[in-house]
C-alpha positions in Angstrom: 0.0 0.0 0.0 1.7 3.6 -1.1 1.4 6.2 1.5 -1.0 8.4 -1.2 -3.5 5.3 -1.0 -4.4 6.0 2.7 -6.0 9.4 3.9 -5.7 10.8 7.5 -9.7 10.7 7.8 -9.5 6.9 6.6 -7.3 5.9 9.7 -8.7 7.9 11.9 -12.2 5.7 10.8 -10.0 2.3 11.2 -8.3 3.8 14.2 -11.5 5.3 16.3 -13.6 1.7 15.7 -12.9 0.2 18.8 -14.2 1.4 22.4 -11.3 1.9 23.9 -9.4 4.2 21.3 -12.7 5.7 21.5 -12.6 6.0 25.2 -8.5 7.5 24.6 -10.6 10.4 22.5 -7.8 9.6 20.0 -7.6 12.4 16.8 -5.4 11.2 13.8 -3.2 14.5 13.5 -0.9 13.6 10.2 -0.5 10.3 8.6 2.7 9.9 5.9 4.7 7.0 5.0 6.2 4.9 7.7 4.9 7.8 10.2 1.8 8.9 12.4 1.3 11.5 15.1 -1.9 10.8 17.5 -3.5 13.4 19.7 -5.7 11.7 23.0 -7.8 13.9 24.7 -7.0 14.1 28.4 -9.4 12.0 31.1 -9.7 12.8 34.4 -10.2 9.1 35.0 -6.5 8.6 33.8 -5.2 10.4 37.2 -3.5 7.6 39.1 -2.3 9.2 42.1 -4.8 12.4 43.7 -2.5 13.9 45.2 0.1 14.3 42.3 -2.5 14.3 39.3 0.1 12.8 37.2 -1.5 10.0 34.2 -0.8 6.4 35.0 1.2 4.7 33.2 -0.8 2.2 31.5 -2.5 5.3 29.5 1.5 5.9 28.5 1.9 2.5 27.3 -1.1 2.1 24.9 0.0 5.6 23.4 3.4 4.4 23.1 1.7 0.8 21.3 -0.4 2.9 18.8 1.5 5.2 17.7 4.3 2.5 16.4 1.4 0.3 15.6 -0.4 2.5 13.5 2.9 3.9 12.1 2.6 0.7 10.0 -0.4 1.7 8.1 0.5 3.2 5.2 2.2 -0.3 4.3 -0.3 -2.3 6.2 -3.7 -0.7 5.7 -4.3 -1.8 9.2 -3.6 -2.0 12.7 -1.4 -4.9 13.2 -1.3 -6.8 16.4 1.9 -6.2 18.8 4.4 -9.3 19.9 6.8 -7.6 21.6 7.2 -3.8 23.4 8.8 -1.7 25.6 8.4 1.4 27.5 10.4 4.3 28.8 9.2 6.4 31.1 10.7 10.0 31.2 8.6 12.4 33.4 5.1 12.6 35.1 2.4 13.4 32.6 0.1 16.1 34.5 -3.2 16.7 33.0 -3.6 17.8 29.6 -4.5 16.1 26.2 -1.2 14.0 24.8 0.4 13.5 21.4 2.2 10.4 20.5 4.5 10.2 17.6 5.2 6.7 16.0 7.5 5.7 13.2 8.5 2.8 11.3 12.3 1.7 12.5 12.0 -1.8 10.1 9.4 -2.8 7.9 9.6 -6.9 7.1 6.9 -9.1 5.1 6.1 -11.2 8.6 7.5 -8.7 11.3 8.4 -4.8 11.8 9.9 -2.7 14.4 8.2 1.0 15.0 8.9 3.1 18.2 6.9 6.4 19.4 7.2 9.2 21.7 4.5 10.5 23.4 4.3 14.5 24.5 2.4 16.4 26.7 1.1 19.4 26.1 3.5 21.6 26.6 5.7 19.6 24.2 7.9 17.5 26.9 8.9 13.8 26.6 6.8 11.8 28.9 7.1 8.4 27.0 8.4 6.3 24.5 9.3 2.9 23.0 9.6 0.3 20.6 7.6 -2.2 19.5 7.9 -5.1 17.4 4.5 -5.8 15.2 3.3 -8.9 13.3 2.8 -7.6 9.9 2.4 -10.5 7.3 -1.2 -10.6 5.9 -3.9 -11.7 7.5 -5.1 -15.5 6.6 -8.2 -16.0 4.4 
């Protein structure tokens, strides 16, 4: 699939299907080859600690998994499911919406590596990682 075959409104269709990328309040910001950036709409029900107001991690982590996931669309056409991941964690992420940017590292006919970063909203690193992706089409 060539990255002019795939439009930002089409992934953010495929993308906002299931419940819980619905719950996320995830906005497809820019889709190009090997490459997406993902805005998610801050929930107060992501606050982990009270006191602190900082997002759990958890939130962090799917960001982190989309982003590189969806990274592979313009070559997949699809989300593809994850095998293997891992997260940094570089700061507290206080309330506000975040933006996650994923990118292809290796695209492969059965497996590809992607990582993303995800931001808050005043542009700091609160997150990233790397993610290995099974990739080869689906069976009939």
């Amino acid at each position: 699939m060539s990255d002019d075959t795939i439009t930002t409104e089409q992934v953010q269709q495929l993308l906002t299907r299931g419940p819980y990328h619905q719950w996320l309040g995830l906005q497809v910001l820019k889709v190009e080859r090997d490459a997406i950036e993902i805005k998610a709409t801050w929930r107060e029900e992501w606050v982990v600690n009270p006191d602190k107001r900082y997002t759990h991690g958890g939130i962090l982590a799917a960001l982190v998994d989309l982003a590189a996931d969806w990274a592979l669309v313009s070559r997949t056409g699809r989300g593809v499911p994850t095998i293997d991941m891992r997260v940094d964690y570089h700061r507290a992420a206080k309330p506000g919406d975040l933006v996650a940017k994923g990118r292809v590292v290796k695209s492969g006919g059965q497996f590809s590596v992607s990582e993303a970063e995800v931001f808050d909203q005043d542009g700091a690193l609160v997150a990233s990682g790397r993610g290995v992706y099974l990739t080869a089409p689906p069976k009939a």
